[in-house]
MIROTOR-558973 format. One record per residue (C-alpha): z, x, y. Coordinates in steps of 0.2 Angstrom, whole numbers, padded with zeros to 4 digits, always signed. Layout:
<recs>
ZXY...
</recs>
This chain:
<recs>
+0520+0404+0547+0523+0417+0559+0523+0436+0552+0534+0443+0567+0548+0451+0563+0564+0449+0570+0580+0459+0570+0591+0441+0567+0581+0438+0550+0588+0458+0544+0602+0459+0552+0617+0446+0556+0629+0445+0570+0644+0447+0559+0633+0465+0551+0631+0470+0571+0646+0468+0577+0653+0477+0560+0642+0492+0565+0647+0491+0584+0665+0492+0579+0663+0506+0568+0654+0516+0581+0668+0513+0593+0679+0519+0578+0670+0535+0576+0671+0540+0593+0690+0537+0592+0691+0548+0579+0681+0562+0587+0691+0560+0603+0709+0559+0591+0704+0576+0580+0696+0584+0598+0713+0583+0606+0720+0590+0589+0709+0606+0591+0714+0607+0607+0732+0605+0606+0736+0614+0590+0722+0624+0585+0721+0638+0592+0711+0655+0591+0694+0646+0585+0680+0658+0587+0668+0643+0591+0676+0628+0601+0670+0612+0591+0669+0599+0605+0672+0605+0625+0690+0596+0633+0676+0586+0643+0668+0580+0628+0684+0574+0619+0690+0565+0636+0672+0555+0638+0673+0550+0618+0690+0543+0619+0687+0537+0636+0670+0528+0630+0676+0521+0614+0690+0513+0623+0680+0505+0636+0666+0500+0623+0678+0493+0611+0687+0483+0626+0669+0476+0630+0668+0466+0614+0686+0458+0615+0682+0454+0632+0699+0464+0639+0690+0465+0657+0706+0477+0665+0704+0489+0652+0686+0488+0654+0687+0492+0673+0700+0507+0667+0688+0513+0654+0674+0512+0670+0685+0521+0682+0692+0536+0671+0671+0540+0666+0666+0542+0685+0681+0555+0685+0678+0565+0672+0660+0565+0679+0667+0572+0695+0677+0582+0685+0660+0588+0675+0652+0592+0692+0663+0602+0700+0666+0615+0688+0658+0631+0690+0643+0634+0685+0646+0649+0672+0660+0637+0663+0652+0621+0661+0639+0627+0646+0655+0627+0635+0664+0615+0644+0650+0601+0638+0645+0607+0623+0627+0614+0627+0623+0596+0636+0614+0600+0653+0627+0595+0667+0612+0581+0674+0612+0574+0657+0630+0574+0656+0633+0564+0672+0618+0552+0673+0626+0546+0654+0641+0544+0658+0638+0537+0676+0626+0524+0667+0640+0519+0655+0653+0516+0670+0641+0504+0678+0638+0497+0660+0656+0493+0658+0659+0488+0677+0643+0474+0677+0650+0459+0671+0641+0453+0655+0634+0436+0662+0625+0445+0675+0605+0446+0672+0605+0463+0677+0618+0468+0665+0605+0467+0651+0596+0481+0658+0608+0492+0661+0615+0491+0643+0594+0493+0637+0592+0507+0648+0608+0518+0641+0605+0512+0624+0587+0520+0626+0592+0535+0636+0605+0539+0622+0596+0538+0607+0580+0546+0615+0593+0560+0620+0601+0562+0604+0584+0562+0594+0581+0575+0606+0596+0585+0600+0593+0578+0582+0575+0588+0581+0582+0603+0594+0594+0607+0577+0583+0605+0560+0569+0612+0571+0576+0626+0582+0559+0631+0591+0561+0613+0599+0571+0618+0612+0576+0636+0619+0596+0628+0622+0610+0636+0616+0623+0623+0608+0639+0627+0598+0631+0626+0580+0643+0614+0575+0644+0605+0589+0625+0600+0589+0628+0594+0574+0638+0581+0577+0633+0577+0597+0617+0571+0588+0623+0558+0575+0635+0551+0592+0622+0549+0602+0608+0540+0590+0623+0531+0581+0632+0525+0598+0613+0519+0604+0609+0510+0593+0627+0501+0592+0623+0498+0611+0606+0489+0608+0614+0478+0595+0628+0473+0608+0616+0470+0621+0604+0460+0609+0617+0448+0599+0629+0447+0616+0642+0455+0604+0659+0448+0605+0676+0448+0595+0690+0435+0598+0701+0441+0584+0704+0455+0571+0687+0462+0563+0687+0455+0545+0693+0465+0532+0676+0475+0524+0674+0479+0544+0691+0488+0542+0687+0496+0528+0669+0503+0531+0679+0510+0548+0690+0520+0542+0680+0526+0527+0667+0533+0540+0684+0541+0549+0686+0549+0534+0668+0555+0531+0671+0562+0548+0688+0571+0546+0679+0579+0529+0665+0586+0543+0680+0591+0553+0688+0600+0539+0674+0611+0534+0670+0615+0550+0686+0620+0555+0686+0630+0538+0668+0638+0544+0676+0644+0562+0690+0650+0557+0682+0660+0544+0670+0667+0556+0686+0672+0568+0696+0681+0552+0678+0690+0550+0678+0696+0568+0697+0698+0569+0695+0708+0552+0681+0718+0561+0689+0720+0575+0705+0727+0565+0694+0737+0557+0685+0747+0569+0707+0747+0578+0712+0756+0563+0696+0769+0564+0699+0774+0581+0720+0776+0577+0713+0786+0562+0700+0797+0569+0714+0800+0584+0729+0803+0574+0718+0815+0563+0712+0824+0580+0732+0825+0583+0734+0831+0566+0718+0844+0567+0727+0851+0585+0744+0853+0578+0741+0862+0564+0729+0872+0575+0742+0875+0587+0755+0881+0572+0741+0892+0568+0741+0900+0588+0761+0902+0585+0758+0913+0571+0749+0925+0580+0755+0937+0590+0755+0936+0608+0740+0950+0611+0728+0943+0603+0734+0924+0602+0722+0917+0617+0706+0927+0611+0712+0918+0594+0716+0901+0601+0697+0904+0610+0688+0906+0595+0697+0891+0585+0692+0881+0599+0676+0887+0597+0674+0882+0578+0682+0865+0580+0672+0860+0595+0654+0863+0582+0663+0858+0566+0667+0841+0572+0656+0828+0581+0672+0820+0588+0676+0831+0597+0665+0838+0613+0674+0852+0617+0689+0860+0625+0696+0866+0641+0712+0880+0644+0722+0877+0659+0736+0886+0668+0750+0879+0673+0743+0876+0691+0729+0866+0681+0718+0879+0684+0704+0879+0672+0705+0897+0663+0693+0895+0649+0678+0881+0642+0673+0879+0625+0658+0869+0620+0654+0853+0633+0668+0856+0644+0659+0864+0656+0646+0851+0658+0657+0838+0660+0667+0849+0672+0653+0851+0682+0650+0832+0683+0664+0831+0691+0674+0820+0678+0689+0832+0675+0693+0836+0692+0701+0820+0700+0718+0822+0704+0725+0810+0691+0719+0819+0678+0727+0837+0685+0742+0827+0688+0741+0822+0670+0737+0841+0666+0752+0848+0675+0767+0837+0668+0780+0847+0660+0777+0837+0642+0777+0849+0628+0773+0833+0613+0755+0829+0610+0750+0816+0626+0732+0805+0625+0724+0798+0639+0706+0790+0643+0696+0797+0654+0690+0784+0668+0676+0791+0676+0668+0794+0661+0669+0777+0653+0654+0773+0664+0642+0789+0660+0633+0788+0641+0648+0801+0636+0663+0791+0637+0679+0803+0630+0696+0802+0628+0707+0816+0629+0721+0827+0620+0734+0838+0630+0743+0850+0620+0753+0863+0628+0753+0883+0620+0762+0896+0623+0754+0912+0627+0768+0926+0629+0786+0922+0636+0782+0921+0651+0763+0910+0652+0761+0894+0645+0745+0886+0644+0736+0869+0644+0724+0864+0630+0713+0848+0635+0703+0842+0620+0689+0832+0624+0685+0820+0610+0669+0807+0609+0675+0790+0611+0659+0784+0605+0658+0792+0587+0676+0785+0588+0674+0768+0590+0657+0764+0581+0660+0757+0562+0647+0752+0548+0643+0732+0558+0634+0727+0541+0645+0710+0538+0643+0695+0530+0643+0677+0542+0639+0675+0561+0632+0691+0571+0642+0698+0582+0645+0711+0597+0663+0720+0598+0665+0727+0615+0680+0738+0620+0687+0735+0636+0690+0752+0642+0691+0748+0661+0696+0731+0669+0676+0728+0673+0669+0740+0658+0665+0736+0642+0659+0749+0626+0648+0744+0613+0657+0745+0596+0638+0744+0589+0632+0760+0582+0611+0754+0583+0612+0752+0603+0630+0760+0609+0629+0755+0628+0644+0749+0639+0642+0733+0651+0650+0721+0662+0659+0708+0658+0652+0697+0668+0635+0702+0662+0639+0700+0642+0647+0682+0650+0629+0677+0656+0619+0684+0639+0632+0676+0628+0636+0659+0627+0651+0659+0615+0665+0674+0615+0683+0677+0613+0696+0689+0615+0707+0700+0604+0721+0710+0606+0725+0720+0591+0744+0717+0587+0747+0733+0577+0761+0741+0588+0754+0758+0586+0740+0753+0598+0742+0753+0615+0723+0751+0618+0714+0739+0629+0707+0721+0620+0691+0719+0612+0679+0706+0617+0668+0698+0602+0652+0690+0607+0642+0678+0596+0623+0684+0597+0615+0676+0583+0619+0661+0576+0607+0656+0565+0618+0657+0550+0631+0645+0559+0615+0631+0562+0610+0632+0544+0628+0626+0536+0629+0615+0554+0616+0607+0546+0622+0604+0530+0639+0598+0537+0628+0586+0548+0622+0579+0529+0640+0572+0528+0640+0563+0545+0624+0554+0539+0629+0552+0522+0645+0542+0527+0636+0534+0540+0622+0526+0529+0637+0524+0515+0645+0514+0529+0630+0506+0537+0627+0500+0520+0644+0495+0514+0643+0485+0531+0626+0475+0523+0632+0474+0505+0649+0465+0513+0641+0454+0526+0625+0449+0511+0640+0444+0501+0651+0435+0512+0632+0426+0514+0630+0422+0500+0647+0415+0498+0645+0404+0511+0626+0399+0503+0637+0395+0489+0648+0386+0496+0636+0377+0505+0627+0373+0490+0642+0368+0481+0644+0356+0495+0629+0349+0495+0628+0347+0476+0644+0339+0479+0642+0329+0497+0627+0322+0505+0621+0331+0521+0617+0316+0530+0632+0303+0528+0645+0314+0520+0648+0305+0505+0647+0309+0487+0631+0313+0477+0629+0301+0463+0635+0315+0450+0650+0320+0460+0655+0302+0459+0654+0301+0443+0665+0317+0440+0677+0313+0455+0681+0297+0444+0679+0304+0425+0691+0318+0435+0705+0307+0441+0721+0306+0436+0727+0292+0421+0742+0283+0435+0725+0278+0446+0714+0272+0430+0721+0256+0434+0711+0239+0427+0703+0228+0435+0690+0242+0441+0677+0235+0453+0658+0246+0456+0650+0238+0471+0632+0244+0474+0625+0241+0491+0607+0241+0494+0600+0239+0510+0589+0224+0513+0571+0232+0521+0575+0247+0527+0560+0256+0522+0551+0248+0534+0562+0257+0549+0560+0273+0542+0539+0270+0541+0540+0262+0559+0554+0275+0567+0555+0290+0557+0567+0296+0545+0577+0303+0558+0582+0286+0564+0585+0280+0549+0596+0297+0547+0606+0293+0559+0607+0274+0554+0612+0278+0538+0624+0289+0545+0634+0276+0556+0632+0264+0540+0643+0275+0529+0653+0276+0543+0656+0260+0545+0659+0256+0525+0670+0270+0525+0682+0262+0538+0681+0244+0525+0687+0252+0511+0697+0268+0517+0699+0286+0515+0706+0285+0499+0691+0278+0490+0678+0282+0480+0663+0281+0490+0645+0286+0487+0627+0287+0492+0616+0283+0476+0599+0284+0484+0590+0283+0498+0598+0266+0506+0609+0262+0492+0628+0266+0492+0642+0263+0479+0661+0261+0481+0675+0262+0466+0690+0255+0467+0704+0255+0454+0717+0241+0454+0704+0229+0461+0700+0211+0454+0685+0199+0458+0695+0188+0474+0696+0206+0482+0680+0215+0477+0672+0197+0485+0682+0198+0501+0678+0216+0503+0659+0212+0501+0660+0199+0513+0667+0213+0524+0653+0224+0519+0640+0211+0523+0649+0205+0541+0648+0225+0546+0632+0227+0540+0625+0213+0550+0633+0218+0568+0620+0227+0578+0618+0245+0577+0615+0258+0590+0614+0274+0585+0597+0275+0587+0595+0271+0604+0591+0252+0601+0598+0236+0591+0596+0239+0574+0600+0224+0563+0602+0227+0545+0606+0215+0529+0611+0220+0512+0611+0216+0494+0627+0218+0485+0631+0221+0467+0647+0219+0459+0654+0221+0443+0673+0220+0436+0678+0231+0421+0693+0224+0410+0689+0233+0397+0693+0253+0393+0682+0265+0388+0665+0258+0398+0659+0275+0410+0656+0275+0427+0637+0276+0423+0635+0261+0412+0647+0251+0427+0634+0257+0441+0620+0251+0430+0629+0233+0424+0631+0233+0446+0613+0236+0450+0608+0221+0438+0619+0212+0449+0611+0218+0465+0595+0216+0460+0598+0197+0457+0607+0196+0474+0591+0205+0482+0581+0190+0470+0590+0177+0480+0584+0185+0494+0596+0199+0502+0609+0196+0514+0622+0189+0499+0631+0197+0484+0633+0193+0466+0644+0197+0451+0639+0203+0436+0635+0190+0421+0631+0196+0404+0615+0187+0405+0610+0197+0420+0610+0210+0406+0600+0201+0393+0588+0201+0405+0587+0217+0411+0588+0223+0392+0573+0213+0390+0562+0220+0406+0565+0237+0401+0559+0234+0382+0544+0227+0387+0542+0241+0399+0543+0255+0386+0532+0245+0373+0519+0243+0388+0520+0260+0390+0515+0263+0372+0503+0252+0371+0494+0262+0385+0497+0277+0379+0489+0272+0362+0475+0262+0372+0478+0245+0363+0478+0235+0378+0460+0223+0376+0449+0214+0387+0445+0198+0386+0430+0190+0398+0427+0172+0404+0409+0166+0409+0405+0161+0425+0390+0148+0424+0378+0144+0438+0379+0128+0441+0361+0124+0445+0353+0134+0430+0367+0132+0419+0368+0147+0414+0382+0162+0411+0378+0174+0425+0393+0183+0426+0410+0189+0417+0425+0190+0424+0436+0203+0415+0454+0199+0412+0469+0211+0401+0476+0206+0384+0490+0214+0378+0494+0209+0358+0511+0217+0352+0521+0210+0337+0507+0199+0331+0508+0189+0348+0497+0192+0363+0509+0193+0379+0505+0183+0393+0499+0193+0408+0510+0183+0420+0525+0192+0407+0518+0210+0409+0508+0212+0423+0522+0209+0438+0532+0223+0426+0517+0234+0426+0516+0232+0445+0535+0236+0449+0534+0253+0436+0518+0259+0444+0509+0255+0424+0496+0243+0433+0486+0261+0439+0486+0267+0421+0481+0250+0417+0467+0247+0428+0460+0261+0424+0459+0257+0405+0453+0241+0409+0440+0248+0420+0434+0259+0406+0435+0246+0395+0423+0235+0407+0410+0249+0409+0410+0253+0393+0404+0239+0386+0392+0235+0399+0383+0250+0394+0385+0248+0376+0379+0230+0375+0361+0225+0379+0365+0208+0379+0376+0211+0395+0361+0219+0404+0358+0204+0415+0376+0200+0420+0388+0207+0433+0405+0209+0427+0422+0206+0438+0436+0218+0437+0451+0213+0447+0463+0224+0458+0481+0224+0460+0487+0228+0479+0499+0242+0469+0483+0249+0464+0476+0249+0481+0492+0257+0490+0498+0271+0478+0480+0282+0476+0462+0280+0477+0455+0268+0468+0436+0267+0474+0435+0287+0471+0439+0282+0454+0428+0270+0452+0416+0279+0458+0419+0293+0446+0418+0282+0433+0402+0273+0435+0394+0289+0437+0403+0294+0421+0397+0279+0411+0380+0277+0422+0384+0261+0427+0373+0252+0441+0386+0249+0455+0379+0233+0458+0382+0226+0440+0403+0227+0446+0411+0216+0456+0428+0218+0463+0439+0205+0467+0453+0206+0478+0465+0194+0483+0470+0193+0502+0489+0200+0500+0479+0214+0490+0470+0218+0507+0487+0215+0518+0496+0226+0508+0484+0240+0502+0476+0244+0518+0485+0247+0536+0466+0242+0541+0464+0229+0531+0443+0229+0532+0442+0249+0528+0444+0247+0510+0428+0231+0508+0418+0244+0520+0420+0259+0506+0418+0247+0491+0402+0240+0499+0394+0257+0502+0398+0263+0486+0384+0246+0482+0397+0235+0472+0396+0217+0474+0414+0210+0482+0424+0195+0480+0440+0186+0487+0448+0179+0473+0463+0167+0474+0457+0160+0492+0469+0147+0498+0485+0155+0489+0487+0168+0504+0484+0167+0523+0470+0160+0519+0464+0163+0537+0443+0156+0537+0442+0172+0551+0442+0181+0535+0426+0175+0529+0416+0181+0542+0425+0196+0545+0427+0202+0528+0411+0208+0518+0414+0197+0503+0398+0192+0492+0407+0178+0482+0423+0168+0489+0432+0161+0472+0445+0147+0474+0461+0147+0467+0463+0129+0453+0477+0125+0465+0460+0118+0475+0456+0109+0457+0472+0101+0451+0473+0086+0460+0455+0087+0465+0449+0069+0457+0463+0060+0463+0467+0069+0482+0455+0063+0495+0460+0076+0507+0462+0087+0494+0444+0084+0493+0440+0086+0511+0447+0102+0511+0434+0109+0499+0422+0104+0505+0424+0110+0521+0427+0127+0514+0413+0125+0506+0400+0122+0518+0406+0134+0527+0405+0150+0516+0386+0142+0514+0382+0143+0531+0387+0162+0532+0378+0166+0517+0393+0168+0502+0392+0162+0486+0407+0149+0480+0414+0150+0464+0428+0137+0459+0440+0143+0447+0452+0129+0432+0437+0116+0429+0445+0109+0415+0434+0092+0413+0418+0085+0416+0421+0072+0429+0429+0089+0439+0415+0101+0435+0403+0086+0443+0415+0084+0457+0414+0102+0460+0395+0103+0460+0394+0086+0470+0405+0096+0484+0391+0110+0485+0400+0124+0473+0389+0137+0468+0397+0144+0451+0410+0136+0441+0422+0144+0426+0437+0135+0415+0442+0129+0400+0430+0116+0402+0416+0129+0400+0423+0144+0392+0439+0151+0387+0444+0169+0391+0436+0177+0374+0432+0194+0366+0417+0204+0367+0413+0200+0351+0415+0181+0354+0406+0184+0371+0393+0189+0362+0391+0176+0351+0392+0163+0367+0379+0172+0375+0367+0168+0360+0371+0152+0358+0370+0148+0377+0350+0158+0374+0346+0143+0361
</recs>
């Protein structure tokens, strides 16, 4: 038996096309809660699958799914809308399409979903469609094992993904591969709804997948009220820090107004002073005029006068506008310098008659930079403090950068404006630079897209193995019930169909007919059991068209059928097995050649209640069996001394049967006496059976014997017997002892390894047995009919042909056959005396087995004018009454020593 595995003896048709369809459902749902992200979730710091992504699943699980219900237009549709979103895919800028697929490489992208458009425009019946559905189901699962290892083992691959994302892409690809090779290898089709269990494991695996898309939608938006929170955060630090530079200056400023006027600028001066090294804010101070004319410097406010970045003329603008109240403003050309300031204008009033302009220069940086120690993903907040420049919010490496620039080194950002209406500020910009913490719980969510897909996978198996076994059942059920090769009833579920019927149909008279065909064994040896099959086929057939759907009909056995019919006397149980026998006869086709058949009918007519449908087929085999008696081709009714009969054949057999088992059959021998010396030279053994006080005649109990198969249990005791007493019993050293052979024994084992066995057991010389056979013994034992004399030769027993004349009695035999001793039948002896042909005939035979060397024995001499016939005509050996009479050992014994004297 072949060891090679195949995917058919794991996995059904009905299993595949249940895990095709559920892939096909999964992507729908990917592609339905995709556009629900889209549409109506907004503000996400990660995006969980790319616009392009959510078109292609939806596009391909339409496509896919139309593929398997054969709906060719949508398929085409399906075809046509993937080579647009590829072109879609391809002509988006570079710096976009890393988020707009989802960390798939744009070549990996395209050639996938280009492969799947020429998968779903190839039709299905072209050779080269095979291929291409191989060649995508390969490239996908090698791509998303690819991704698979890229996310439990991150120094795989240097590609950046969206964590949660890349979880998900992975189980898509393998999962939607693998649904592709099982299309491509059981030619996947559906022509109605899927069944039921299909459904089922399809929408549980949706719902494994909305429970992925629920954490991880709980996972983002956590991550974005962390950075929104951060952001708030460091919003509310700079309004603080500026509000309490405000607050510091005004109450400096009500200070100045306290002073007189002589002293308050050398006053104001010195405060300055203390302020500008008191606090880090703030970098220093600068005292304008009212032409903006820089009258006095206090801490850094030269050097960053110097540089040039207080002397543009917006800023002296801003400086020389009448505006009395507290004004702020940034200071642009120092936003991309490592001293980026804001600045605080405050107007003072000298004396009556000059007022002057305080510009507090205050460090942006100690400002903006907060504690970033933070639970969840890292991040970098950048201030947007010009259109292009951005300021770190990170107090390890304060820098500013371009946008674009933090564009190319981060993958994954998002913007946010705070909404507190005291700021007027610029937006903050929060870049994703680690997320390492985001791939750890990516992963675990991915558990629960495996976990529901193995759950579903296997929900899928346990449905598909019991729907199986359903169906084994049923089919089992039907075959207990019906046979597989006519259709009809079983013999037990005859029985119950009628035992089961209701009372209005157990109508008497009740007819059983049993129908046995006439030699059919003989077509199934010469034409095989598949002819007969088929013959036995068209015969139920043609029965069942006699007696009509209605009735009972059955196949006992082999070539044996039974009908029942209710309401049903003996004129029409005969008419119908007329029928039976007419049909029967006409010449059958089926198997490619005139078949003619016969058949022996059985029938028996019940008038009585209470008798069981088993005990009528049994009365109805009686019957058949006489009809077969008489031989075939008739029917017969049943009579009560069929029964008697019968009754009889089966006592016998089961006290035969004990008798053997208790070994109390006998032998009885029967001299055979040279007719020249007068002497007993051999035996011949013959069976005795004695039961009840009476010894049964053989002719009584040995056909029986032969019809139960008891003759090879019996021939072996006999055997036994023969060979025992040969080595037991000196006296029988000079003779040779014949032991006779039934053809049963010849046809149903080996009986010359048994006797060879058994003279070596009893250490018997082989040439001390002689076995006889008769000539339908050879014809019916052996398909050659000179093989079995060949083998009993070389084992070195002596042979004879017992009963010659009563068969073929063909005189080629004698040459041909390698028989020591040719013994004829006393049908050669009983008219002997007074036949002159008969006479003739003899002594033809005899001369004749003289000239070829065999030795003659002549078997029912009764009297002395026949046993001096006998040796007149030439006869070698002689035994009969006239001699001896079949005798025990004992009494063999005795003859033996009286024959000595």
């Amino acid at each position: 038996m072949s060891v090679t595995w195949k995917l058919h003896d794991s996995i059904s048709r009905a299993t595949a096309l249940a895990f095709y369809l559920l892939i096909a459902g999964f992507f729908s749902i990917v592609a339905l809660l995709g556009l629900v992200e889209q549409l109506f979730i907004e503000n996400l710091m990660l995006p969980l699958l790319s616009l392009v992504l959510v078109k292609s699943c939806l596009v391909v699980s339409l496509g896919f799914t139309a593929v398997v219900f054969q709906w060719r237009k949508l398929t085409w549709l399906a075809a046509v809308l993937l080579l647009g979103i590829t072109v879609e895919a391809v002509l988006l800028e570079d710096d976009l399409q890393q988020q707009a697929f989802s960390g798939i490489p744009l070549p990996i992208l395209s050639g996938l979903l280009l492969l799947s458009a020429a998968v779903l425009l190839v039709p299905v019946q072209v050779k080269f469609s095979n291929w291409l559905w191989r060649l995508l189901a390969f490239c996908t699962v090698s791509y998303g094992c690819y991704l698979q290892l890229s996310l439990w083992l991150p120094n795989v691959s240097g590609q950046i993904q969206t964590p949660f994302s890349s979880s998900l892409i992975p189980v898509m690809f393998i999962a939607g591969g693998i649904a592709l090779a099982l299309r491509q290898h059981f030619a996947l089709t559906c022509a109605g709804w899927p069944s039921r269990s299909t459904l089922i494991a399809i929408l549980m695996f949706q719902a494994g997948y909305c429970v992925w898309f629920t954490l991880t939608v709980y996972d983002v938006k956590y991550e974005t009220r962390l950075a929104e929170q951060k952001v708030q955060r460091i919003t509310s630090q700079v309004q603080q820090q500026l509000r309490f530079s405000q607050s510091l200056f005004e109450r400096a400023q009500a200070r100045w107004q306290l002073v007189n006027a002589a002293q308050r600028n050398d006053f104001m001066l010195a405060d300055l002073e203390a302020l500008s090294r008191s606090y880090e804010l703030i970098y220093g101070a600068i005292v304008y005029d009212q032409q903006a004319n820089p009258l006095h410097k206090v801490g850094e406010a030269d050097y960053f006068q110097q540089q040039g970045l207080l002397s543009n003329a917006a800023i002296l603008a801003w400086i020389k506008e009448p505006n009395p109240r507290f004004t702020l403003a940034s200071n642009s050309a120092s936003m991309n310098t490592q001293h980026p300031m804001l600045m605080l204008r405050l107007s003072i009033a000298v004396n009556d008659d000059d007022n002057r302009v305080v510009v507090v220069l205050i460090n942006l940086k100690n400002t903006l930079i907060i504690d970033t120690a933070e639970p969840g993903a890292q991040l970098k907040i950048y201030l947007e403090v010009l259109p292009d420049v951005l300021l770190s919010a990170d107090e390890q490496s304060f820098h500013q950068a371009s946008l674009q620039a933090l564009q190319k080194r981060y993958q994954y950002y998002f913007k946010i404006t705070p909404s507190d209406t005291d700021w007027n500020g610029s937006a903050f910009y929060v870049f994703v630079s680690d997320m390492s913490d985001l791939q750890a719980r990516s992963r675990l969510h991915q558990i629960v897209l495996w976990v529901a897909l193995v759950f579903c996978c296997t929900f899928v198996l346990a449905a598909d193995r019991t729907r199986q076994l359903n169906r084994e059942k049923g089919k089992l059920s039907r075959l207990a019930k019906f046979d597989d090769i006519t259709g009809l009833f079983r013999r037990d579920a005859f029985y119950q169909a009628i035992e089961s019927a209701p009372l209005e149909q157990y109508v008497l008279p009740q007819a059983m007919i049993f129908i046995d065909l006439d030699g059919f064994k003989p077509i199934n040896d010469s034409f095989g059991h598949e002819v007969g099959d088929r013959l036995l086929a068209e015969i139920a057939l043609r029965i069942r068209a006699l007696v009509g759907e209605q009735t009972l009909l059955a196949r006992f056995s082999g070539d044996e059928f039974l009908v029942y019919i209710p309401d049903c006397d003996a004129a029409a149980a005969e008419a119908l097995a007329k029928k039976v026998l007419f049909q029967l006869a006409q010449p059958s086709s089926a198997t490619g050649f005139n078949v003619y058949l016969t058949a022996s009918i059985g029938i028996v007519i019940n008038t009585e209640e209470g008798k069981s449908s088993q005990l009528l087929t049994q009365l109805a085999d009686v019957a058949m069996s006489y009809a077969k008696q008489a031989g075939g081709d008739t029917y017969r009714f049943y009579q009560q001394s069929m029964a008697e009969n019968y009754r009889h054949i089966m006592a016998m057999r089961n006290r035969l049967q004990a008798a053997l088992d208790a070994k109390q059959l006998e032998v009885f021998y029967q001299p055979v006496i040279d007719f020249i010396t007068g002497k007993v030279v051999a035996v011949e053994s013959l069976v005795r059976w004695q039961d009840q006080g009476r010894y049964i005649s053989p002719a009584e109990f040995i056909p029986i014997a032969e019809q139960t198969g008891q003759i090879i249990q019996l021939g072996e005791q006999v055997t036994e017997i023969v060979l025992r007493d040969l080595r037991d019993e000196p006296q029988l050293a000079s003779l040779s002892a014949a032991i006779n052979v039934s053809s049963q024994q010849l046809r149903r084992y080996d009986y010359v390894q048994f006797l060879d066995n058994a003279l070596s057991h009893f250490a018997i010389a082989p040439e001390r047995i002689c076995v006889e056979l008769t000539e339908s013994a050879l014809l019916e034992g052996q398909s050659n009919a000179f093989l079995l004399p060949e083998r009993i030769k070389q084992l070195g027993c002596l042979l004879a042909l017992d009963d010659f004349g009563t068969g073929f009695s063909s005189l080629s035999y004698l040459y041909r056959l390698p028989a020591d001793t040719i013994k004829l039948d006393r049908s050669f002896t009983q008219d002997l005396l007074s036949d002159a042909k008969q006479r003739k005939i003899v002594e033809m035979i005899v001369n004749t087995c003289k000239q070829i060397g065999k030795i003659v024995v002549i078997e029912g001499v009764e009297t002395p004018d026949m046993a001096r016939l006998c040796k007149e005509l030439g006869c070698d050996r002689v035994q009969g009454y006239y001699y001896a009479r079949p005798m025990a050992l004992a009494d063999l014994l005795i003859y033996l020593e009286e024959q000595q004297i």
